[in-house]
C-alpha positions in Angstrom: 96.5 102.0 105.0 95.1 103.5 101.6 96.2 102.0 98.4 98.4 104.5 97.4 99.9 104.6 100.5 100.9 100.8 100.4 102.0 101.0 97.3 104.3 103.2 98.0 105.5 101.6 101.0 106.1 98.4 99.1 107.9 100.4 96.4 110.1 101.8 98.5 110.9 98.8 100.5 112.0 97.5 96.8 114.1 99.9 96.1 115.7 99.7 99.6 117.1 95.9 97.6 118.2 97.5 94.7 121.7 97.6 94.1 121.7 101.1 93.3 120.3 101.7 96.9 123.7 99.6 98.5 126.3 100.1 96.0 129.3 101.4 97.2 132.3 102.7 96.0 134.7 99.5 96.5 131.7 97.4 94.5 132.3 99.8 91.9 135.6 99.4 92.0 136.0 95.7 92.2 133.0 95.4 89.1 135.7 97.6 87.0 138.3 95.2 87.9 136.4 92.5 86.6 135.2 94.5 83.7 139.3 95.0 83.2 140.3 91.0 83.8 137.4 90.0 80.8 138.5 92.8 78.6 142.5 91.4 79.3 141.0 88.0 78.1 139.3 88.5 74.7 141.1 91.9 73.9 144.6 90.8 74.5 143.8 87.0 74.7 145.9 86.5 78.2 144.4 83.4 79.3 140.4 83.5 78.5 139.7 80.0 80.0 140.6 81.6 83.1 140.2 85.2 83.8 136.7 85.2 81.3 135.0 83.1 84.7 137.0 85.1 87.1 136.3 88.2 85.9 132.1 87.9 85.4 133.1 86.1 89.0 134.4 89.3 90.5 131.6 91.2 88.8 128.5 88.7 90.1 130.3 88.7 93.4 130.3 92.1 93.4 126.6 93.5 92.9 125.3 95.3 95.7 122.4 93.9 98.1 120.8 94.0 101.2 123.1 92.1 103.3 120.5 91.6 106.8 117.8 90.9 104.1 118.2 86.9 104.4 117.6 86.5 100.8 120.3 83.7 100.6 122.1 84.6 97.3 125.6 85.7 98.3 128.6 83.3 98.5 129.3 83.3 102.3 125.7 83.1 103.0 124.8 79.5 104.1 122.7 77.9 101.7 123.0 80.2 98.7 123.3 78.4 95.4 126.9 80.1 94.7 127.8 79.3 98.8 126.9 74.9 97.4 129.9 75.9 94.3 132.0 77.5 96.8 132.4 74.5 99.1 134.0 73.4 95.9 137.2 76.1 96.8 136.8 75.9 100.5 136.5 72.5 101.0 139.3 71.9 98.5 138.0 69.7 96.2 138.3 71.5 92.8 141.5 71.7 92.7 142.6 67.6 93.1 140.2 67.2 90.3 141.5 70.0 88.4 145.0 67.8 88.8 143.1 64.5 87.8 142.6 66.4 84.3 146.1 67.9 83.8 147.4 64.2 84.6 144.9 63.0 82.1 146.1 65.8 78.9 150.1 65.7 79.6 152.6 63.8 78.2 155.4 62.8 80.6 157.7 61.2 77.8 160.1 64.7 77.9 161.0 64.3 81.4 161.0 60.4 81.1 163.9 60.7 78.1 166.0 63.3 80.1 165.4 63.4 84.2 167.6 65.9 84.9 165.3 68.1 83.4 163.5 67.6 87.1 166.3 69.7 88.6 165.4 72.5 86.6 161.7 72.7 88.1 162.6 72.0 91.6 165.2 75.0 90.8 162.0 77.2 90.1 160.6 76.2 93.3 162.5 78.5 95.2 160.6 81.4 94.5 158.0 79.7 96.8 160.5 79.7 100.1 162.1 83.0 99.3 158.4 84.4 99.0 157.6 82.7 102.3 161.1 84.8 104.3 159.9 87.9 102.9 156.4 87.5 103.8 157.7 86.7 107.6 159.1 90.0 107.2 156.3 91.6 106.3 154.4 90.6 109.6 152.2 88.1 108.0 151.5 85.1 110.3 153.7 81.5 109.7 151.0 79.7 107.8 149.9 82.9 105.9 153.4 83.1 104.8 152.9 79.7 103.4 149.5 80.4 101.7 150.9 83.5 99.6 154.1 81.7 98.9 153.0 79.0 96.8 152.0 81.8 94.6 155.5 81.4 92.9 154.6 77.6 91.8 152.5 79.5 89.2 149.9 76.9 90.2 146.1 78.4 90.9 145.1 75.1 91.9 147.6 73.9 94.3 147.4 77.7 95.6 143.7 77.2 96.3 144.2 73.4 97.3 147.2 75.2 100.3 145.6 78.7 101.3 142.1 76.7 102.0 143.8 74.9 104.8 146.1 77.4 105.5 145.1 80.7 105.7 140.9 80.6 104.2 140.4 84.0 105.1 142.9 85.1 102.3 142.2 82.4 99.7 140.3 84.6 97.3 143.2 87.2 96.9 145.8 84.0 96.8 143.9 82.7 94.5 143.1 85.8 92.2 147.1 86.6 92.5 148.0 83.0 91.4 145.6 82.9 88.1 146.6 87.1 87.5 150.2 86.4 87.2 149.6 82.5 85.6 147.6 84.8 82.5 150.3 87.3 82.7 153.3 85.1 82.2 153.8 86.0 78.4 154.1 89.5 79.6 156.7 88.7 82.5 158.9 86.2 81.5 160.0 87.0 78.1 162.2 90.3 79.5 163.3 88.4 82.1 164.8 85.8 80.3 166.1 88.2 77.7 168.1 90.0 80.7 169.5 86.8 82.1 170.7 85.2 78.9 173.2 85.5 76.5 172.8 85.7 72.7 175.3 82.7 72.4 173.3 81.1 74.9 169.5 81.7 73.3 170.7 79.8 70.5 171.7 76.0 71.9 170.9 73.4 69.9 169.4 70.2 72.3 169.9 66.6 71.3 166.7 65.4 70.2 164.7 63.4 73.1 164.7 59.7 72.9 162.0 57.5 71.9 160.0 56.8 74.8 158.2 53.5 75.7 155.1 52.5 76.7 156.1 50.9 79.4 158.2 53.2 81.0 154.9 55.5 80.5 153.1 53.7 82.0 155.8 52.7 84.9 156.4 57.1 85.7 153.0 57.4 87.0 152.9 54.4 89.3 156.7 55.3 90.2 156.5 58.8 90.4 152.9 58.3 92.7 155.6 56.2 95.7 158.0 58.5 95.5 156.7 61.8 95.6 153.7 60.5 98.3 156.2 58.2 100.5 158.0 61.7 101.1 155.1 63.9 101.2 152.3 62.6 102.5 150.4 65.8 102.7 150.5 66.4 99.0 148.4 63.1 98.5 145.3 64.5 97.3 146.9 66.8 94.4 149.7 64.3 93.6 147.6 61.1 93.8 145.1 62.8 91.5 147.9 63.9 88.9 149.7 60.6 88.7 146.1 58.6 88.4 144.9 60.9 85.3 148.1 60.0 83.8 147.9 56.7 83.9 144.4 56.2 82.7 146.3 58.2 79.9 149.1 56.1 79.4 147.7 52.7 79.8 145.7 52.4 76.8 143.0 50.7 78.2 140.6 53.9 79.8 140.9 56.1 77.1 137.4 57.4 77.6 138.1 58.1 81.3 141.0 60.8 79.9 139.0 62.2 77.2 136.5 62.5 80.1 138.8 63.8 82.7 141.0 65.8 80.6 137.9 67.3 78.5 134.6 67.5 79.8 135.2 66.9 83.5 137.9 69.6 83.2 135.6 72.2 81.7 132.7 71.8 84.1 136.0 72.3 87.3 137.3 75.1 85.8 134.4 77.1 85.2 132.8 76.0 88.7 136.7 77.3 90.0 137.0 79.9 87.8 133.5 82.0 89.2 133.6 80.9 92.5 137.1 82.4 93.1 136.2 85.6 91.0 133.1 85.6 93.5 134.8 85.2 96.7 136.7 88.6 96.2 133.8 90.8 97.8 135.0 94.8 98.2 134.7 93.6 102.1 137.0 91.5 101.9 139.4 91.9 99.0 140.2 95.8 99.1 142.6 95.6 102.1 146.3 96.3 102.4 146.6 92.5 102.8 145.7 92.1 99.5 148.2 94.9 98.1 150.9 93.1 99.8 149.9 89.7 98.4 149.9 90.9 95.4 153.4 91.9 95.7 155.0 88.4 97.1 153.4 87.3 94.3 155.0 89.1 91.9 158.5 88.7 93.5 157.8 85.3 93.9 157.0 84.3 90.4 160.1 86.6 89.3 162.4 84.9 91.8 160.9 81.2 90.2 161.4 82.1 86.4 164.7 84.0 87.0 165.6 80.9 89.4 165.5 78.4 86.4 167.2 80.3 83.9 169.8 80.5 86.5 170.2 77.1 87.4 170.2 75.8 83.5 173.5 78.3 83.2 174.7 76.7 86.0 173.8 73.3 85.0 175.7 74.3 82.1 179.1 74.4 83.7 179.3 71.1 84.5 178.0 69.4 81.2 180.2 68.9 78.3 179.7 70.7 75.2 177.7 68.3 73.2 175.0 68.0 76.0 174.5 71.7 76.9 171.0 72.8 78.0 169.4 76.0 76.0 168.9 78.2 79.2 165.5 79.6 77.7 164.1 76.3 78.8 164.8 77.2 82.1 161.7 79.5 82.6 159.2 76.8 81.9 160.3 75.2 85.4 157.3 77.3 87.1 154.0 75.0 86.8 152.4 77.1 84.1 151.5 74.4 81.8 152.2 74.4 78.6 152.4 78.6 78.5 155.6 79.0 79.9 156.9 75.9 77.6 155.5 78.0 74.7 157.4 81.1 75.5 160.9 79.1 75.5 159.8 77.7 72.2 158.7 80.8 70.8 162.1 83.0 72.3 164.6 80.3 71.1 163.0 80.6 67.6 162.7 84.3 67.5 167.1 83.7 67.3 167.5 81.3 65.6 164.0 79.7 63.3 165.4 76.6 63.5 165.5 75.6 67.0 162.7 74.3 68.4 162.7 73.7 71.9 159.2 73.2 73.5 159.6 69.4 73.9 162.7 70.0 75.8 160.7 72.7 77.5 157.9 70.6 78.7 160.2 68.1 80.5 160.7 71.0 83.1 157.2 72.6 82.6 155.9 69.2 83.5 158.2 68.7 86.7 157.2 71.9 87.9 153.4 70.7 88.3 155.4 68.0 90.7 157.2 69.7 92.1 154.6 73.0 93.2 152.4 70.2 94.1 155.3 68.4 96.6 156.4 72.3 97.5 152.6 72.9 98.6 152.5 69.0 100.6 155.7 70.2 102.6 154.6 73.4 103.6 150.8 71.5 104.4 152.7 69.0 106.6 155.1 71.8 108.6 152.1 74.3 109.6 148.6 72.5 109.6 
């Protein structure tokens, strides 16, 4: 073989690895979404932390190769440096750690001063099981159903933490649909709380929330850790993470463990989580009906969960005499999208009236809905695994 003649072989055999070579038209579509989901996050500022990783995600996970070439770079081949993260997501352990960091950042003392602000994000939790009938209907297998469901919770983590023992072969869409509609909630819930509420109603005035002790802070976790595991096992690893963040929080005595697992430990979880998911959502395996349909319990089921707390605040109402009435914009912060959907009460109830603030009173149910997606996800773990 001449010179020339090799060279040319070998040149060709490179450009048979090139990207432009293998590109096809779903990679092309899937690196636009990802193009879209960045451009979402520092044009219109819906959620950077997460879509930012998710969307260069989809995009790296996205970029055309060889895939007999045995080069060992793509997430589901063994060995590949992004295949190490991803054990991260399929194993499950990002997401417990994720909960070891919110438990270490939030303060309880809302729910502590008024409990019956717990009602309100079990309340929201029923977008989860009305998801799950519909996706019955819509021929997708028992533990499938559960795996799309949790959607509702408005939870990313606890959806990962459920679909990868549940269904693994649709975690990436789960999980894509779970953080999509967690960014988008300042888009959805606003008009839906507008539509379910009153003008008398948007302007409630709460008692404020009493003082708080240290104690009893430091009593929730260690409480709240017997009660919620003793009834659902299953949910140990999310719950038992949450509770234990909280009280390195609260007892005044580890404060660098919860700068260090509410900060830095955080950050390094969520990017880790953040590409790996974006990356798991290959054209091959993403651009299927399945995914079109997931995409659509999700929807309906964080709907159903937002409109689901507004409801039950108005009904809540009913009963309560007029000196202790609950604002029903609160009732949207039930789903676990901490603090954002707290925010958006906050930020409704003072576009009515500029004197009512409500997001403490909102984060007693923003706070019970992290509990409460995390028990909803233990439940469903313990009926179908």
């Amino acid at each position: 073989m001449g010179f020339t003649e090799f060279l040319t072989t070998k040149f060709l055999d490179f450009l048979s690895y090139t990207g432009f070579v293998n590109a096809t038209i779903p990679n092309l579509i899937m690196i636009v979404v990802g193009a879209i989901f960045i451009w979402l996050a520092i044009k219109k500022d819906f959620e950077p932390l997460l879509l930012i990783p998710i969307g260069l995600g989809i995009i790296l996970g996205n970029i055309p190769f060889r895939a007999d070439a045995g080069l060992e770079i793509g997430l589901y081949e063994d060995n590949s440096v992004l295949n190490i993260f991803y054990q991260g997501v399929k194993q499950g352990w990002y997401p417990p750690l994720v909960f070891l960091g919110i438990g270490a950042m939030t303060d309880f003392s809302a729910l502590i001063s008024n409990p019956k602000l717990v009602l309100i994000g079990a309340a929201a939790q029923f977008g989860i099981f009305g998801a799950y009938m519909v996706a019955l209907a819509l021929g997708f297998e028992p533990n499938q159903a559960a795996g799309i469901a949790i959607i509702g919770g408005a939870d990313g983590p606890t959806a990962i933490f459920l679909s990868s023992k549940l269904c693994p072969n649709l975690m990436g869409a789960i999980a894509v649909c779970a953080y999509s509609y967690m960014a988008l909630v300042p888009v959805i819930q606003p008009p839906l709380m507008r539509l379910l509420t009153t003008k008398k109603e948007r302007v409630i005035h709460m008692k404020p929330a009493r003082h708080v002790s240290q104690t009893e802070r430091i009593l929730f976790p260690i409480i709240g850790l017997l009660l919620t595991t003793f009834l659902v096992p299953s949910g140990l690893p999310l719950l038992g993470m949450l509770f234990f963040g909280n009280l390195l929080k609260e007892s005044g005595k580890t404060t660098r463990l919860a700068k260090t697992a509410g900060s830095a430990l955080n950050d390094v979880i969520v990017i880790l989580l953040g590409l790996t998911v974006g990356c798991s959502t290959q054209a091959s395996e993403f651009l299927t009906l399945n995914t079109i349909k997931i995409f659509f319990l999700g929807a309906m089921a964080f709907i159903i969960a937002s409109a689901s707390g507004v409801l039950f605040v108005k009904l809540m109402n009913l009963f309560l005499p007029k000196d202790k009435k609950i604002n029903p914009l609160i009732g949207n912060a039930g789903v676990s999208a901490v603090p954002m959907s707290a925010r958006i009460s906050n930020n409704l109830g003072l576009e009515y009236d500029r004197h009512n603030f409500l997001l403490m009173h909102a984060m007693g149910p923003n706070v019970a809905g992290v509990i409460g997606s995390a028990v909803a996800a233990g439940t469903l773990l313990g009926f179908f695994s």
